[in-house]
Structure formats: C-alpha cells, structure tokens
N, C-alpha and C positions, 0 to 999 in steps of 0.2 A: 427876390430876383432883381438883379439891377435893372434898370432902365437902361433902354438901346435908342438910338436915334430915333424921332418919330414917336419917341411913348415918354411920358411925364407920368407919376402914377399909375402906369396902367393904364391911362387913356389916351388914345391917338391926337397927336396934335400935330401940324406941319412941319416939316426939319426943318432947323434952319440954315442960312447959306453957309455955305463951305466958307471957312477962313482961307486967308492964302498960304497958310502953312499945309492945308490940307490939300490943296490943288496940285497933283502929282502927274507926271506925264505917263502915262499908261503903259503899263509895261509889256515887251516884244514877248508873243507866244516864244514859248520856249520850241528850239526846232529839235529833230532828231540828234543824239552825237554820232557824227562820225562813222559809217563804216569801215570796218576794216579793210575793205577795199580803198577807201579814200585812203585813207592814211597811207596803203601802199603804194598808189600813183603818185605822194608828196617823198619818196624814200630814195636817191640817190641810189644807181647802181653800185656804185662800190660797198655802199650801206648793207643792201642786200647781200651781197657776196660774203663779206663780216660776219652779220645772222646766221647765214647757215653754216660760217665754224662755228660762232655760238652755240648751234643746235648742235652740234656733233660734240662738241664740249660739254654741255649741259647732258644729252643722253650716257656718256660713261659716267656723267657725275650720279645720273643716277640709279646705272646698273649698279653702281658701287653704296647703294642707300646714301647717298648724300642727300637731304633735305633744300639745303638753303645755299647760299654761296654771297660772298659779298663782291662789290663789282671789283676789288682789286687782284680779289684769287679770279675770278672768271678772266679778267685783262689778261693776265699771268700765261691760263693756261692757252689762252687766245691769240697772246701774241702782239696781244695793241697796251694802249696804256691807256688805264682805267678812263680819263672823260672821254676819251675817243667812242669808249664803251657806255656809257653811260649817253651820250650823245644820240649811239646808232640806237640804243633801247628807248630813247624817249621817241622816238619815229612813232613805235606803234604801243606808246600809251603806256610802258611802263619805268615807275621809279626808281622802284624796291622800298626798303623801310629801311629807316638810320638805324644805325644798331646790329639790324637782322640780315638787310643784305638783299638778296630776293629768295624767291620759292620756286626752288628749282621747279618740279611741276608745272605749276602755273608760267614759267617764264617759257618753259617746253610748249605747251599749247598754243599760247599768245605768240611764239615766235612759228611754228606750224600752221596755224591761220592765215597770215602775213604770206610765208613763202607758199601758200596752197596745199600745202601737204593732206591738209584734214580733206581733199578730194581725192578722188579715184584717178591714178594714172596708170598709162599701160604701154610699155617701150617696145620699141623695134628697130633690129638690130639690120642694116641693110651693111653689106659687105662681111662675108664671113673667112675671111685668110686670119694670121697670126692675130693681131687687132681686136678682129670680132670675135673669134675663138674666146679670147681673155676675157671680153665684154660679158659675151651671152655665159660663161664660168663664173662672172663674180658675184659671189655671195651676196653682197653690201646691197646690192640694189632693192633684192625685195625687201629687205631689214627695213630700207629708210622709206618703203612706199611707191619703188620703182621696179617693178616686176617687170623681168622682159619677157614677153609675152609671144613675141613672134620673131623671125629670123627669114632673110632673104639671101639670094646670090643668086647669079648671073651662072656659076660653073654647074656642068649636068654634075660631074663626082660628086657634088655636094649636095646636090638637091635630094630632098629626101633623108640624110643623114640625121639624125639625130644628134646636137650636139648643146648640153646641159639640159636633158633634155624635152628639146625641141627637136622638131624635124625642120631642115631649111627648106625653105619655099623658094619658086621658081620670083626672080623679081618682076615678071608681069604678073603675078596674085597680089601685088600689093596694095591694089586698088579694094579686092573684094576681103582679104586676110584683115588689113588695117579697118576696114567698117565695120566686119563681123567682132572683131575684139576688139574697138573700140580704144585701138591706137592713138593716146596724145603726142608722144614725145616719140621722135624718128632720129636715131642713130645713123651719120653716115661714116663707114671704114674704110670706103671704096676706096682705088686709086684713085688718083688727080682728075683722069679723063672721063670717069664715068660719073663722077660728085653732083654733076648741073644737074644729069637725065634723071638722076639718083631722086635728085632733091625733086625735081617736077610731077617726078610719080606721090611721092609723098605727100607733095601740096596737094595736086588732085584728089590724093585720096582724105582730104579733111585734118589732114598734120599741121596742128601751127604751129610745132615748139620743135627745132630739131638744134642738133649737138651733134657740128664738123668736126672730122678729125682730118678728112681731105685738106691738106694745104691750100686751098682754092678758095676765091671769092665767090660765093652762092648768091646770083639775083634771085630775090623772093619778094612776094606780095606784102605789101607793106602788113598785112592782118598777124604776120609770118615770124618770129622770132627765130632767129640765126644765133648762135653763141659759137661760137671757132676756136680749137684746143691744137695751137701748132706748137706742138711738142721742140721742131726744130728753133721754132722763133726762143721759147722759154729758154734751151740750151745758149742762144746768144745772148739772149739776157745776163743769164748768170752770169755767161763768159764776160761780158763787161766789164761786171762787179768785180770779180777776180782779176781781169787787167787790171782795174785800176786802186784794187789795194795791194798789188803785186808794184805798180809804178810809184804809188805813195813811201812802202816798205824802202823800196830804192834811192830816194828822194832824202829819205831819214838817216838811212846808212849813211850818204853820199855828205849829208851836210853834217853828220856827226864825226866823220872822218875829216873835215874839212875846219872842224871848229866854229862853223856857224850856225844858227837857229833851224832846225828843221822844219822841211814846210810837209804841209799837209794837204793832195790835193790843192799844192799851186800857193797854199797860205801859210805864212810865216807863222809859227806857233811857239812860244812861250818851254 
C-alpha cells in the first residue's frame, strides 16, 4: 500500500510543511443552481411571449411524433430567426446538442416550468355577451392547462344559463365562486364602464393574473398582473404597416416612371 502523508513505512511520523506549490485558496462551497424560478425573473417579457409560441410549436411537433427539432426548423415554424431562438432558450438553461438539435419533450417541460404551466390554474370568465360567449366555448384552454372553470355577468337572462357548460353566476358570487374553485386567472369582457368594478371584485377575491379585453386602463395592486388585448389598438397597428408599404409601392412606381432611383421608405435604393 503506498504511503500517504504522515506514514513512512507504516509508521507515523510528522508531515512535513506544505511547499508553496501546495498552498491553495480554499475552495467556495458549492451553492445551489439556480431555480427555475430565478432564471424566470432574469427572462425579458418579450422573451416569455416567444416561449409560449415555442410551446405551441413544439406541442404539434409532437402530436405529430416528432422527437427532436433543430433550432433552425423550430425558428422557421416560429417565426424568429434561429439566435434569436436560441438566445430566448438559453434563459432557462437549454442548448440542445450540435448535430441533434433538441428533444422536443424535454424542451416541452423545461419550457412549461418556466411559464408555470406544470401548476394548477383555473379561469374566470367575468362578462358573458359575444366575447365571453367565444371565451367560456373555446376548446384550447383546457388543452393547454387553462380550464375555465367559472362564469359571471351582471344580466338576470343570463344568470343561471348554462353556457359551455357552465351556469353564469351572478357577479356579486365572485368573491365566494372564485375561492371555492380556486380561481387564478380572471378574464375580463365587460364593456368599458363596468372593467374597474370588474377588476376590484376579482382583486378582492384573491385573482392576481387577469387578461383585459375591456379597452380601459385597470389600476391594480402592484402584487396584481394586468396583460390588455385591445383588439382595436392591434387593427392600427397593422393598418400602419399597410400605409406604409402601400406609400413605399408608390414611391417606386413614381421614381420608376420618372427614371430615378427608387427610394424605400424615404431611402434611395440601388
């Protein structure tokens, strides 16, 4: 058996001093890695919006048995261009392998963790006219883990009604409906006017995640997550883009009729 520091034949004799080769600074306990929670709170919002088309990308990919994907078909069907892709996946800790690409599976969980999914949520639909009607009908929600669970409105016609079915509830139960089911996420459809009173029932009753469709600015507790889906705003959006490749088109005809450079957007172009 060799000899170990402190033994010479088998018999104890004193160590001797450390050389200065051996004198090492002591190395930091190793800490915990990272929660998946940290890594979320370091994740840009736009980052997260991304992931969950990723996730919706990745799940046909593997209704259809796809195994793996690499990130330039994922970019593809995404809509981004691949480091953009590869950027938002290194958020939360994955690379894929050269070669292979990733796994899908595994990029489905790791990216469901990240947006909470792997928790229990449970929707409510407050405003049941045209809007909520489509809302509390669509399919997709329980699929992805967003079951809507309860239904409110102010109109007696409705109360009571069963619709996808649910029965809609009067909106003053939404105190004790949202505690019994264990409402996180609160839909509001309302008009304009009733959106605030809407939203303060919901706070009170323990809602921190809600998703306006009311046109309205909702003050909420800071603890309180607001996301706002104004349909009208997105239509001027577009309409922009469309002015302004309808004035570019013009611009081109104009200086091709004219024999000069067409500009692009204001810039001479080649």
């Amino acid at each position: 058996m060799a000899a170990q520091r402190g033994q010479r034949n088998g018999v104890g004799v004193p160590p001797p001093a450390p050389t200065a080769a051996e004198i090492t600074t002591p190395i930091p306990r190793v800490t915990e890695v990272p929660a998946a929670r940290e890594r979320a709170r370091a994740i840009p919002e736009a980052a997260v919006a991304r992931l969950a088309v990723y996730l919706r990308v990745l799940s046909g990919l593997q209704e259809q048995g796809t195994g793996s994907v690499s990130s330039e078909e994922l970019a593809v069907a995404a809509g981004v261009n691949s480091a953009k892709l590869r950027k938002d996946l290194s958020y939360i800790g994955s690379y894929g392998t050269r070669g292979v690409g990733y796994e899908v599976a595994v990029l489905i969980e790791e990216i469901e963790r990240i947006l909470g999914l792997t928790r229990k949520h449970s929707v409510a639909v407050v405003g049941i006219g045209n809007l909520g009607h489509a809302l509390a009908n669509y399919g997709g929600f329980p699929g992805r883990g967003f079951p809507v669970t309860a239904l409110f409105d102010v109109d007696p016609d409705l109360v009571g009604v069963p619709v996808g079915g649910l029965p809609v509830e009067h909106i003053d139960d939404i105190p004790r409906v949202c505690a019994e089911r264990e409402v996180s996420i609160g839909v509001i459809a309302t008009p304009p006017p009733a959106a605030q009173a809407v939203c303060d029932r919901l706070v009170s009753a323990g809602v921190q995640c809600i998703l306006n469709f009311a046109p309205v600015v909702l003050q909420v507790p800071d603890h309180v997550e607001v996301r706002k889906v104004d349909l009208a705003v997105e239509l001027q959006v577009l309409s922009f883009h469309v002015a302004r490749r309808a004035d570019s088109a013009a611009e081109a005809a104009a200086a091709a009729v004219n024999g000069a450079r067409p500009r692009v957007n204001g810039v001479v172009v080649s």
